[in-house]
C-alpha positions as CSV (number, residue, x, y, z in Angstrom):
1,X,0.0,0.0,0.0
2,X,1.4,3.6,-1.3
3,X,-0.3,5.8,0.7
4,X,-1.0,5.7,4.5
5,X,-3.3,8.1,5.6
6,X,-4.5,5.8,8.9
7,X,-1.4,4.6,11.1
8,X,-2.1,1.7,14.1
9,X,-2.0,4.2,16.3
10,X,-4.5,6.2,15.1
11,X,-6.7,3.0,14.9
12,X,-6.0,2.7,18.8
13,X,-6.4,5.7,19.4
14,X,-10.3,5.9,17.9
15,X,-10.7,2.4,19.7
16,X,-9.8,4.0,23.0
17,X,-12.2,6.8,22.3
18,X,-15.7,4.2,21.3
19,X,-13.9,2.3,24.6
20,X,-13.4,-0.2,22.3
21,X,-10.1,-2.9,22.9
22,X,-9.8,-4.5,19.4
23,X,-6.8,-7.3,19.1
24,X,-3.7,-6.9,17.2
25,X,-4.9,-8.7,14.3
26,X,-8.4,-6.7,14.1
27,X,-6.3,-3.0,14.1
28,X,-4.3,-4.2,11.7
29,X,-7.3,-4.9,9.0
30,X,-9.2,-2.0,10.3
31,X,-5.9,-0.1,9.4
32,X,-5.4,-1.5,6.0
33,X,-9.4,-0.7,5.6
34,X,-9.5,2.6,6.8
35,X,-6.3,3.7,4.0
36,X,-8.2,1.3,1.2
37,X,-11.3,3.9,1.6
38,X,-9.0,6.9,2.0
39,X,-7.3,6.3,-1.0
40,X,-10.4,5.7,-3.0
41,X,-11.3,8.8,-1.8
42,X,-8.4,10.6,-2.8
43,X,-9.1,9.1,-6.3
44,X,-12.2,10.4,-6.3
45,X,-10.7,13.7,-5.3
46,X,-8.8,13.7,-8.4
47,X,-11.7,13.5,-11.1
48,X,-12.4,16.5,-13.3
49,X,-16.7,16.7,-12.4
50,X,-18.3,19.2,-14.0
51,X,-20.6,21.8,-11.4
52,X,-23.9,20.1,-11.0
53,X,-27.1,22.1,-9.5
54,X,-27.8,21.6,-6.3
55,X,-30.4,19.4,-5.6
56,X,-33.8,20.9,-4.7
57,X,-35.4,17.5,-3.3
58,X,-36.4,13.9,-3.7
59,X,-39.5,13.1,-5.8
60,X,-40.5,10.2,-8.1
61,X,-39.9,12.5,-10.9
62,X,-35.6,12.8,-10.2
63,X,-35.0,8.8,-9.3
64,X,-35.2,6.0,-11.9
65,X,-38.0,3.8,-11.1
66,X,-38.7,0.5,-12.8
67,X,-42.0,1.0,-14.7
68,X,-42.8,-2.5,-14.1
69,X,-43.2,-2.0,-10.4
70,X,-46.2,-1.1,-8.4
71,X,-46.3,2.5,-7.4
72,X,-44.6,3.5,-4.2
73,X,-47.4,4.6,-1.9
74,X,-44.8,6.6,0.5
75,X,-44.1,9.3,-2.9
76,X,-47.2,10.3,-3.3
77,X,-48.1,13.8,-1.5
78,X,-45.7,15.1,1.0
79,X,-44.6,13.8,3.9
80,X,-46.3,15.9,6.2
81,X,-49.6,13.7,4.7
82,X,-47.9,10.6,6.0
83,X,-46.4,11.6,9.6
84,X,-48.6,11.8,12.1
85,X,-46.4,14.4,13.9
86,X,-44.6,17.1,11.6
87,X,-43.3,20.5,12.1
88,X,-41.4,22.9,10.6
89,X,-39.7,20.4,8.2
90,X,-39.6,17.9,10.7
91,X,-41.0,14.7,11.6
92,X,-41.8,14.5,15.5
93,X,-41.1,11.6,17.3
94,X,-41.5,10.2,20.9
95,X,-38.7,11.0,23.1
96,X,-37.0,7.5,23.7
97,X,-37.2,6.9,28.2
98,X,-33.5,5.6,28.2
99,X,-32.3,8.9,26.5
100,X,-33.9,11.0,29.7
101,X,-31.1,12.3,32.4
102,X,-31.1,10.0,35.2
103,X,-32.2,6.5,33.4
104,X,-30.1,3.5,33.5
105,X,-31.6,2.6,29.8
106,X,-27.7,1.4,29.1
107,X,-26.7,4.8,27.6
108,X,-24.2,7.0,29.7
């Protein structure tokens, strides 16, 4: 491998930081792994792409969609029609009890 953009100890380093404790054998693939994407990346980096708009959203009209399948149910009218909580852009969900201060839902 040419370029190293992830040492080891970087890899340890990250592991300490999830508290994570990952063998010998399993930082040395995540290494190798970690500089396979990087230098994909850095490929990628490298291609001459011509400016493209920025997307304004998703609809049924900017994907490819196999015209032998059923209509999707979930694309037609916006999502505020199909949440039954949504504001401001947002979809509104139930707060989750082991996310509250104090609980011993196994997050600290």
């Amino acid at each position: 491998m040419s370029d190293v953009f992830v040492s080891e100890e970087d890899v340890r380093k990250i592991a300490a930081l999830a508290k994570l404790a990952p063998d010998p054998e399993a930082i040395h693939r995540l290494t190798d792994e970690l500089n396979g994407i990087l230098g994909h990346v850095r490929v990628l980096e490298r291609l001459d792409v011509p400016e493209t708009e920025e997307p304004t959203g998703f609809n049924e009209a900017s994907a490819f969609r196999d015209p032998d399948l059923p209509p999707d149910p979930l694309a037609a009218g916006a999502p505020e029609d199909l949440a039954p909580d949504f504001q401001d852009g947002f979809f509104l969900v139930p707060r989750l009890p082991a996310l509250d201060e104090g609980s011993r839902g196994g997050f600290s």
